[in-house]
Each structure stands twice: as C-alpha cells, then as structure tokens.
C-alpha positions as CSV (number, residue, x, y, z in Angstrom):
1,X,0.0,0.0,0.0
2,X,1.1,3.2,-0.6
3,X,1.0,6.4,-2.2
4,X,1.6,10.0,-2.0
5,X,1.1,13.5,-2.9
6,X,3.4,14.3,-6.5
7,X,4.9,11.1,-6.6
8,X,4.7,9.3,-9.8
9,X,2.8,6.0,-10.4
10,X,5.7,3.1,-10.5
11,X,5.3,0.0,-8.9
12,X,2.1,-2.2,-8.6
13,X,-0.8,0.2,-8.2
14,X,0.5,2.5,-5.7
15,X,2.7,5.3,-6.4
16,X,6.3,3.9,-5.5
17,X,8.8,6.2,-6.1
18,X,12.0,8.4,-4.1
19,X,8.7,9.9,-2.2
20,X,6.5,7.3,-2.0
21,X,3.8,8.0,0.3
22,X,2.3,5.5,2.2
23,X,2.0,1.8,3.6
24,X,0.6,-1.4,2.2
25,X,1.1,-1.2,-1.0
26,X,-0.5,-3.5,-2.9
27,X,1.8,-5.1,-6.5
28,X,2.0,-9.9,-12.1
29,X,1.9,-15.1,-16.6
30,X,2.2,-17.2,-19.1
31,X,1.5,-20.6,-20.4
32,X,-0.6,-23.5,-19.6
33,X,-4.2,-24.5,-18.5
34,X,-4.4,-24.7,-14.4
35,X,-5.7,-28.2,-13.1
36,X,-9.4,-27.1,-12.6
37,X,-11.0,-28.2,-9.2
38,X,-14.6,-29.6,-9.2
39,X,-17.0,-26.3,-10.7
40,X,-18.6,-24.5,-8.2
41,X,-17.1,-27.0,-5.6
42,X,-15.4,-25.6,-2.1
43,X,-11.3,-24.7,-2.9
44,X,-9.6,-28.3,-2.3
45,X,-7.1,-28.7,0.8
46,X,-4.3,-30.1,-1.6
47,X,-0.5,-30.4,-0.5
48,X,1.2,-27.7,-1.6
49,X,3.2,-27.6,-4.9
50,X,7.7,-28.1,-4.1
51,X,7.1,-29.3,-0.2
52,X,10.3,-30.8,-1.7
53,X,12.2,-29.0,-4.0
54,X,15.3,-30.7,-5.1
55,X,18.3,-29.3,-3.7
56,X,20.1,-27.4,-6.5
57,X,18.7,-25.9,-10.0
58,X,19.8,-26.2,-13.3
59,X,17.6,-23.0,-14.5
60,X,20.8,-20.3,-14.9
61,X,20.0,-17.0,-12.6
62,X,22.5,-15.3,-13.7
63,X,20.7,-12.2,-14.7
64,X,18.4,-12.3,-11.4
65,X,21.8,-12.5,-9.4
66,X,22.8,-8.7,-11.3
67,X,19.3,-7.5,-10.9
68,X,19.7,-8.2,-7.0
69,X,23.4,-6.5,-7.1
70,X,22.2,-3.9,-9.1
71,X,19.6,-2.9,-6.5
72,X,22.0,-3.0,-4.1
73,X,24.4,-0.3,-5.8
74,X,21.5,2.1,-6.6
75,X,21.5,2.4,-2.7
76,X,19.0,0.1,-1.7
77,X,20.4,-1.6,2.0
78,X,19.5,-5.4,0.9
79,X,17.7,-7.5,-1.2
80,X,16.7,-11.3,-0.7
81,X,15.3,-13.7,-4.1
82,X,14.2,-17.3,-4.4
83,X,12.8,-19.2,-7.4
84,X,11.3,-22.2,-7.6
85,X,11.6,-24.1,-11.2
86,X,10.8,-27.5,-12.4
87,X,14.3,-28.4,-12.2
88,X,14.5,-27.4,-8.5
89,X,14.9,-24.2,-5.8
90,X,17.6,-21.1,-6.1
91,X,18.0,-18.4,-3.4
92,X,20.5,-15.2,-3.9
93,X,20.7,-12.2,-1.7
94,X,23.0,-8.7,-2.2
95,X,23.5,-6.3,0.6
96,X,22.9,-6.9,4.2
97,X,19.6,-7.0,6.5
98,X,21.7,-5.1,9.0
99,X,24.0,-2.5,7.6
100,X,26.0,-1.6,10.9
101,X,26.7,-5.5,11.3
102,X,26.6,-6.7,7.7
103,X,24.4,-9.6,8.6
104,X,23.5,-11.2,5.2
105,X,20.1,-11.6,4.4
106,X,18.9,-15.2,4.3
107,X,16.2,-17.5,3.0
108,X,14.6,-17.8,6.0
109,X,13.9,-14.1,6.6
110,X,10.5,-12.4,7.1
111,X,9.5,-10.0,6.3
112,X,6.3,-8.2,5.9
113,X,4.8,-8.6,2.0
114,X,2.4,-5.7,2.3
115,X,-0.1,-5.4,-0.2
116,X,0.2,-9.5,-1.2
117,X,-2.0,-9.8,1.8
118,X,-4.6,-8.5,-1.1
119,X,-4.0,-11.7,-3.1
120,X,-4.8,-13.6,0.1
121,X,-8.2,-11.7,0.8
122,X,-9.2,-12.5,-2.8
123,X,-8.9,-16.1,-2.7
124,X,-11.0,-16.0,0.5
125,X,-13.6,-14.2,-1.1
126,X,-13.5,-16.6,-4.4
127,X,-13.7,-19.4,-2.1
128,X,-16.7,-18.2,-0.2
129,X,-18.5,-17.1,-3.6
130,X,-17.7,-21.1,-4.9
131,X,-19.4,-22.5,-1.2
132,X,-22.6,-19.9,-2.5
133,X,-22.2,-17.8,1.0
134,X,-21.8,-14.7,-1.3
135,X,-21.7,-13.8,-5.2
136,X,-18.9,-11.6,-5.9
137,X,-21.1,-9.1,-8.0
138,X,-23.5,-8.3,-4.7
139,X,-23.2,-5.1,-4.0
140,X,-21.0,-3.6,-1.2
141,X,-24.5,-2.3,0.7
142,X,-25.6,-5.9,1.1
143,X,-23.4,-6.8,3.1
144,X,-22.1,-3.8,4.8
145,X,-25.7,-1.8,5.3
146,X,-24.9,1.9,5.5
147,X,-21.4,2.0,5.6
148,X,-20.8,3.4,2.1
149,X,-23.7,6.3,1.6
150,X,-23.2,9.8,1.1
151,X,-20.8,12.3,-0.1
152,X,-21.3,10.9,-3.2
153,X,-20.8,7.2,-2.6
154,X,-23.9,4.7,-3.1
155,X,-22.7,0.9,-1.6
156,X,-25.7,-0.4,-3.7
157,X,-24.0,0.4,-7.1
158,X,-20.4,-0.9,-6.1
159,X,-19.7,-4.6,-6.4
160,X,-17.7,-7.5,-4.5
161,X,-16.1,-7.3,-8.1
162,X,-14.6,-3.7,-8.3
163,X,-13.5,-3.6,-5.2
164,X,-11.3,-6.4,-5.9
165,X,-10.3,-5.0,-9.2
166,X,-9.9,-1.2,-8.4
167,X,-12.7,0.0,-10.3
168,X,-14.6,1.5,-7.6
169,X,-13.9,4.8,-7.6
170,X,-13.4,5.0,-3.6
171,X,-10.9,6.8,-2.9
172,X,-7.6,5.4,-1.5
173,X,-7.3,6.1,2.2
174,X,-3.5,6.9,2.2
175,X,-3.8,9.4,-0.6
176,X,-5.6,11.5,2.1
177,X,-3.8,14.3,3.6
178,X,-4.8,12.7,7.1
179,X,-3.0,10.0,6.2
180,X,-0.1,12.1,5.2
181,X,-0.1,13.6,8.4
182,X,-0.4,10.7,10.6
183,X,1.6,8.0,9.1
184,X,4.4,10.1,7.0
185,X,7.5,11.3,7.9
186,X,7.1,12.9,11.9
187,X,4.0,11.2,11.8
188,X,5.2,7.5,11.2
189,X,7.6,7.9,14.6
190,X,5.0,9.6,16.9
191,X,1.5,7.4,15.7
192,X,3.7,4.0,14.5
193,X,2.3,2.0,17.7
194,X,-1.5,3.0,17.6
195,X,-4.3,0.6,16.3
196,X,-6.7,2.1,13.6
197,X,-9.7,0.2,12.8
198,X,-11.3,-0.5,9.2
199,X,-14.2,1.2,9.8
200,X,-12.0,4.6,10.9
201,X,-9.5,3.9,7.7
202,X,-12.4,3.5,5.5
203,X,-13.8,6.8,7.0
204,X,-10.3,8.7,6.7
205,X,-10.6,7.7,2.7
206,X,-14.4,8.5,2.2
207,X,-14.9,12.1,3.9
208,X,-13.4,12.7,0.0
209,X,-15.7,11.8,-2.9
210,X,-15.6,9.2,-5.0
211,X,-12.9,9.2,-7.8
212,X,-15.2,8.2,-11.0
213,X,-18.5,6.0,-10.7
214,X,-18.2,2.8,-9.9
215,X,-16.9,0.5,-13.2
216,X,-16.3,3.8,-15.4
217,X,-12.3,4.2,-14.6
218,X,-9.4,2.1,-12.4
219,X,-8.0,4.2,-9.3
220,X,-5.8,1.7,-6.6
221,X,-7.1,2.0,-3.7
222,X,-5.9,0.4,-0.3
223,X,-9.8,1.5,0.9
224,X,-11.1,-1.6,-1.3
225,X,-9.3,-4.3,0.4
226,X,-10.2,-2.4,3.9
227,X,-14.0,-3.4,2.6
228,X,-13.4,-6.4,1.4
229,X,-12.0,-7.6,5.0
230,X,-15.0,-6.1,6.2
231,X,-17.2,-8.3,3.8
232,X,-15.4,-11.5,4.7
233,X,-15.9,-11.0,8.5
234,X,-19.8,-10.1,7.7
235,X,-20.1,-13.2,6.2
236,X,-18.4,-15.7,7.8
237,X,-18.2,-14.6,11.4
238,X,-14.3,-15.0,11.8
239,X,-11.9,-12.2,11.4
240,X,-10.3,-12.3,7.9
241,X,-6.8,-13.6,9.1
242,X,-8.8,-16.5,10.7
243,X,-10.6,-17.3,7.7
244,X,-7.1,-17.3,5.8
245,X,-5.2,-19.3,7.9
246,X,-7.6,-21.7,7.6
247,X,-9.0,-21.6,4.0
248,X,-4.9,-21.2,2.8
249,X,-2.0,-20.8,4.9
250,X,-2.7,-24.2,7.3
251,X,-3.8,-26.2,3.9
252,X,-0.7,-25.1,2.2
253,X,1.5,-25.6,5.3
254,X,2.8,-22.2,5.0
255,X,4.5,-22.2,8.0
256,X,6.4,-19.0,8.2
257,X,3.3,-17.0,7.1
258,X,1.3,-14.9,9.2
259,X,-1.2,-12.6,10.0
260,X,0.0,-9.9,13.0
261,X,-3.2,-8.5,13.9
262,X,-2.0,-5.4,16.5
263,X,1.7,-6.6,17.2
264,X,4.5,-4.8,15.9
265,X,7.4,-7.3,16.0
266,X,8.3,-9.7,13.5
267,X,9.3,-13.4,14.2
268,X,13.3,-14.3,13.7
269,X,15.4,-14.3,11.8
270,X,14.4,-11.0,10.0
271,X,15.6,-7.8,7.9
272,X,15.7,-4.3,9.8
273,X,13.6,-2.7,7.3
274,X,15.1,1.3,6.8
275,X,12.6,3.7,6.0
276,X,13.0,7.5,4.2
277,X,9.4,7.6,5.6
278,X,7.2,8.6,2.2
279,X,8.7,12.5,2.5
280,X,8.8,14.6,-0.3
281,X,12.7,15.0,-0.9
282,X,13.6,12.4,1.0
283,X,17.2,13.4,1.3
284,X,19.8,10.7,3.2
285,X,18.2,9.9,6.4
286,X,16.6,6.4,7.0
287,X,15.2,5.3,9.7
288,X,14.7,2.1,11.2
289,X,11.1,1.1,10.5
290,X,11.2,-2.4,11.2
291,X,8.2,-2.5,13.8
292,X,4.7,-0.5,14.2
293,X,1.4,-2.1,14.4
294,X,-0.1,-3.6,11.0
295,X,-3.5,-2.7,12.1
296,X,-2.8,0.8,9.8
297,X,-2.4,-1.7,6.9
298,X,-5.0,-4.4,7.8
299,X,-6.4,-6.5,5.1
300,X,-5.2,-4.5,2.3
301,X,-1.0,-5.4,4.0
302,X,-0.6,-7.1,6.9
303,X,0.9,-10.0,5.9
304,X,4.2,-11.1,7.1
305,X,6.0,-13.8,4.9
306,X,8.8,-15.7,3.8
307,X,9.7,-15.8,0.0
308,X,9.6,-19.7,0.4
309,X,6.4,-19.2,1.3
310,X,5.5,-17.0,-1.3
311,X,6.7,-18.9,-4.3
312,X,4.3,-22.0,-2.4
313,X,1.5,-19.9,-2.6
314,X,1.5,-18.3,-5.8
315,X,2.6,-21.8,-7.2
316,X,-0.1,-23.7,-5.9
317,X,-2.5,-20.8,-6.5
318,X,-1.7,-20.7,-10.7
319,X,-1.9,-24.3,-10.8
320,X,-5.4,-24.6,-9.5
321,X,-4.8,-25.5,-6.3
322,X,-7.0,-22.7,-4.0
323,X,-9.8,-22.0,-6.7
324,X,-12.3,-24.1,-8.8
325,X,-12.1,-23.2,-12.3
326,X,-14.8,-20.7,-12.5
327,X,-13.4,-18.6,-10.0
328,X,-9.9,-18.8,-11.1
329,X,-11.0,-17.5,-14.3
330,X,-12.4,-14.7,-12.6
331,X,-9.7,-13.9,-10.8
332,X,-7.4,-13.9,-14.2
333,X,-9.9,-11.4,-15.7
334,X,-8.0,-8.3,-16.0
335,X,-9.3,-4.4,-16.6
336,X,-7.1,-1.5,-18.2
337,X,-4.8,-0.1,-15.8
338,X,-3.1,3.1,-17.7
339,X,-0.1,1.6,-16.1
340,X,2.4,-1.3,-17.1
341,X,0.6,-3.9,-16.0
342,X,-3.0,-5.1,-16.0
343,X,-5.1,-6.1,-12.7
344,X,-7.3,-9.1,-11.7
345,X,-9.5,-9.8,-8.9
346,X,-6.6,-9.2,-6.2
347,X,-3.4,-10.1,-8.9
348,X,-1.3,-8.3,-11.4
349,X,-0.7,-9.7,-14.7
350,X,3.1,-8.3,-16.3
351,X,3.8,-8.7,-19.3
352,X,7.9,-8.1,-19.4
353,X,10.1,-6.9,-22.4
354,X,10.4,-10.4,-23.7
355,X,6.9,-11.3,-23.7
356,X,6.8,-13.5,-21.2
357,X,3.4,-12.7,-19.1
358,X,3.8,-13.1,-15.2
359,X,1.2,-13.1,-12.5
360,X,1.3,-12.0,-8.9
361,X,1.0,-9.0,-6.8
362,X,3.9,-6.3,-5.0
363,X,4.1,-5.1,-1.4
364,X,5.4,-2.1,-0.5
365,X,5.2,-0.8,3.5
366,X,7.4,0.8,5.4
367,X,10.9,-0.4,5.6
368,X,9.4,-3.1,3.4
369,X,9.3,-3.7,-0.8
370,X,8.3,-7.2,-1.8
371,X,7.7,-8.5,-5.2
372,X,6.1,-11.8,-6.3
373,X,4.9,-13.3,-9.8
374,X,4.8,-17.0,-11.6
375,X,3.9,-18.2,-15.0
376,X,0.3,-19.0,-15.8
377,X,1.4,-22.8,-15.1
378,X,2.6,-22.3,-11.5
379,X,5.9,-24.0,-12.5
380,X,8.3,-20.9,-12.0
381,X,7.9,-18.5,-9.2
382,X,9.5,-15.7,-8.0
383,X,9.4,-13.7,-4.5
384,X,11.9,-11.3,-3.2
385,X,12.5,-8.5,-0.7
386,X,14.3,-5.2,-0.3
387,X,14.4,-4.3,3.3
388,X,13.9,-0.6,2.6
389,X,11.2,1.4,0.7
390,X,12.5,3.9,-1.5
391,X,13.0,3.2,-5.1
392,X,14.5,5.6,-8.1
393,X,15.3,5.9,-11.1
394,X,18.9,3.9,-10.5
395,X,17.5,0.9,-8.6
396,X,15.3,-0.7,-10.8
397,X,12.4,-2.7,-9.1
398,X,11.3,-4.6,-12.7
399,X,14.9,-5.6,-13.2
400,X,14.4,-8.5,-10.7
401,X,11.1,-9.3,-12.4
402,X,13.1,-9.6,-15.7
403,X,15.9,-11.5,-15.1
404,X,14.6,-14.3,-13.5
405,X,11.8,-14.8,-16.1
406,X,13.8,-13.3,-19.5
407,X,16.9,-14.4,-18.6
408,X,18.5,-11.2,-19.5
C-alpha cells in the first residue's frame, strides 16, 4: 500500500517512487491450462506444490543475481530472491539486512509482504463465492448496510467485483492528507504504535468523494481491500486472518506466514527494514522502521512472509490449487490499468520486455518492498524483498522481475 502527494505511479498500483507515500502497497503469466477443481465445488485442501524442491537448480540465474546487485548499488540496504523451477529451488541475496553489522540476508527471513496480503483476501472471497455464501457481484451495501452512503458514494452500485479490481472509484485512504499527516515522515515515529480500525480507515478515505462511478475508470485504492476484510468478517463470522489461515495458509503448510493483527514485531530471523518515511525530498536519512502495528495496513498489507512461502503460494494458486475453475478464471480477468501492467481480482498480470506474461501481486510498506509473480502454469515462481522502501530511477524494481523470467 502506498501512495503519495506528487509522486509518480511506478510499482504495482501505488505510487512507489523516491517519495512514496504510504503503507501497504498492494503489486503480475504465461502458459498453460491450471488443473481445474470440481466447478462451483469448495477450494480443495491439496498439498502444496515443491514441499520438496530438489536441492540445486539447473535453471541459470545469472541475470536475477545482477538485478539483485544492481539494487544494491542504486542504494538500496539489501535485497533477498528465491525461485522455484521445475528443475529445482535457487536463493541469492546482495546487501545486508543489518547494515551496521553486515548480517546477510537469508532465505529464512521475514518480512512483511504488504499489499500480497490482497491476493490472500481475494482467494478468501472466491472461495466463499464457490461455497454460495456470497456472489462476488453483490453489492458492497448488502453486506455492509450503510457504511458506504453519502458524499457521493452509493454501496448499492459498487460490487464485491470492483473492489477487488480497483474499479470502484473510492478513494484510496492513504492518498488523504490525514494519512499524510499521521503516518508520513514525523508522523510515522509519533503514531507508528496505535491501532486504527477498518471502519476509521475507511472513513479517513471517504470524507473525499468518489474518484469516477463505480466501473467507469481504475484508481488503486488500499480503501477496497479495507472493505473487502469487512465483507469477509460479515459473512463468515471469523476475522479475515482466521478465515485465511484456515481456508490457505494451514492447507498449504505455509508455516512461516502470518497474520499480526496489533503486534509490531516480527518473528526471527528477519531484515531491519530502513525507511525515508514517504517524505517529499527524502534526502539521506533512513530510519529504522522495522516494527509499528499492521493494524494501519490491515487486510489490504498485513501480511508477514517468507519468499519460500511466497513462491508455495502463488505456485499452488496458478496451478489450480486454491480456486475451482470458475473462480480462477475470474480472478485472471483483467481491466485496463493506464499503467504497465494489467489487474485481476486481487493479482497483477506483467507482461515483461520479452513477452513473457507473469502473474502476482507487489508489497510495499514501510521499511518493506516485496515483489512476487509466476507463470500461468505455476511452474516458476519468484518472491523477493528489499528491506527498505524507497526506489529511483537507479535501482530498478522490474529488473528482478526480468531477469529471473527473460533471462537477460
């Protein structure tokens, strides 16, 4: 999540750039045809794709090695990569995840994956539309009575559907100059600790009006998945980490994933994530951003990961493993973005400079930027961290993106 005032539109959705304003960001395909679960069926518990990837892999990395190094040498303090390929699992880091001690960073770091969590709220939703507890073109105001009328804003004409695909039109709670306030620069280091609710981040984003009508235009907006959490919790009763711990991270035995809630530390071993805190002008000082409460980024970013795990999920979700067939191809419908990439129900379809289409989501928070895509077959993953949050012009983010799945 992330976003802020100036700042150009770069990476996955939100604005992600030397002033990046913000915190969850949200922001990736191929080939061939997904095993299909039984239509209309509840998602199957299967075993997760790789629980054991062979050792070493013959699939050269060459070019994702100098994307990492290159990062590195723009300025950024660290950055952490693993793929999984049919021929077996690589890992490569640059930089440290401590730059006074010049720990390396390691495969088995966390780290918090930010606006991924938004991939995880989908699938929750698609699996509850496939059980019949909801039909992801009900409006938002049948499920949550009230809570989007006025200034402009009807619930009844907004769907399941463009929330999860950004054509909504509400507007994006940390565009807000509230947000800028509270959770930028001075404000990060004095409000960092505090819990916010949905309902009060939903409110910060619509005491502004609406950015289009609903369906007529594509705006990210962190504000959507804050709604959709909402939605799943209406429905099922559980809070949305419950329902996807148990609907995908205990069926996948993603072990090293989690979902925070209110507590600001992050399990070992793990990055110190260095933060220029979304200023304008930036200049040199980081700070150390590692912990503050996730509640600011809920269910649109509070996800904290490992890139093992990452490459499991994304694996097992593009080869059919989370979604019947009706509701994957749902998910892989894309809109117009006006950026360089297209947008699913919750996913980001890339297509990179050699052709080569990817699919997966980014995560950008602070002291945090996480990327993760696969082919349309599942069969090559990627997931990677830089454990800070500023990007320019020299350090380029897509570089990763296209080394590991170009070659070059």
């Amino acid at each position: 999540m992330s976003s802020a005032t100036g700042l150009r539109r770069g990476l996955i959705g939100l604005a992600l750039a030397t002033t990046l304003g913000a915190t969850t960001l949200a922001g990736t395909a191929g080939a061939a045809t997904a095993s299909p679960a039984a239509p209309h069926a509840a998602a199957p518990h299967a075993a997760a794709p790789y629980a054991s990837a062979p050792a070493a892999d013959t699939w050269s990395h060459a070019a994702t090695r100098k994307a990492l190094d290159g990062l590195v040498k723009a300025g950024m303090p660290g950055v952490a990569a693993e793929a999984r390929t049919p021929t077996g699992s690589w890992f490569g880091s640059a930089g440290a995840a401590d730059t006074a001690t010049g720990r390396e960073r390691t495969a088995q770091d966390h780290f918090r994956a930010g606006s991924i969590t938004k991939t995880f709220m989908t699938v929750v939703l698609l699996q509850l539309e496939a059980e019949g507890k909801l039909d992801i073109d009900d409006s938002v105001e049948s499920k949550l009575p009230g809570l989007l009328q006025g200034n402009g804003y009807d619930g009844n004409k907004i769907s399941i559907r463009q929330l999860l695909n950004h054509t909504s039109g509400v507007a994006d709670t940390v565009e807000t100059p509230e947000w800028q306030q509270t959770m930028n620069g001075e404000g990060f280091l004095k409000n960092r600790y505090q819990t916010r609710t949905p309902e009060q981040l939903v409110a910060m984003a619509t005491k502004y009006p609406p950015l289009f009508a609903p369906g007529t235009g594509w705006h990210y907006s962190n504000t959507n998945f804050n709604l959709a959490g909402m939605i799943i919790e209406k429905v099922t009763g559980n809070t949305y980490a419950k329902e996807a711990e148990q609907r995908v991270i205990k069926p996948l035995g993603l072990r090293e994933t989690s979902f925070p809630g209110t507590r600001p530390t992050l399990p070992s071993p793990h990055p110190i994530g260095y933060s220029k805190l979304y200023v304008p002008d930036p200049g040199p000082t980081v700070h150390d951003a590692t912990e503050y409460n996730p509640s600011w980024s809920g269910a649109t970013g509070e996800l904290i990961s490992t890139s093992g795990d990452l490459n499991r999920f994304f694996g097992a979700l593009l080869r059919g493993k989370l979604l019947p067939q009706r509701q994957m191809d749902q998910m892989l419908q894309t809109v117009e973005t006006g950026q360089h990439y297209r947008y699913g129900l919750g996913i980001i379809q890339r297509t990179l400079s050699c052709g080569t289409q990817v699919w997966g989501h980014d995560g950008v928070v602070w002291g945090s930027l996480t990327g993760a895509a696969s082919t349309r077959d599942g069969r090559h993953t990627l997931a990677f961290n830089i454990n800070g949050d500023w990007l320019t012009e020299e350090a380029p983010f897509e570089n990763v993106f296209k080394g590991e799945f170009c070659g070059a």
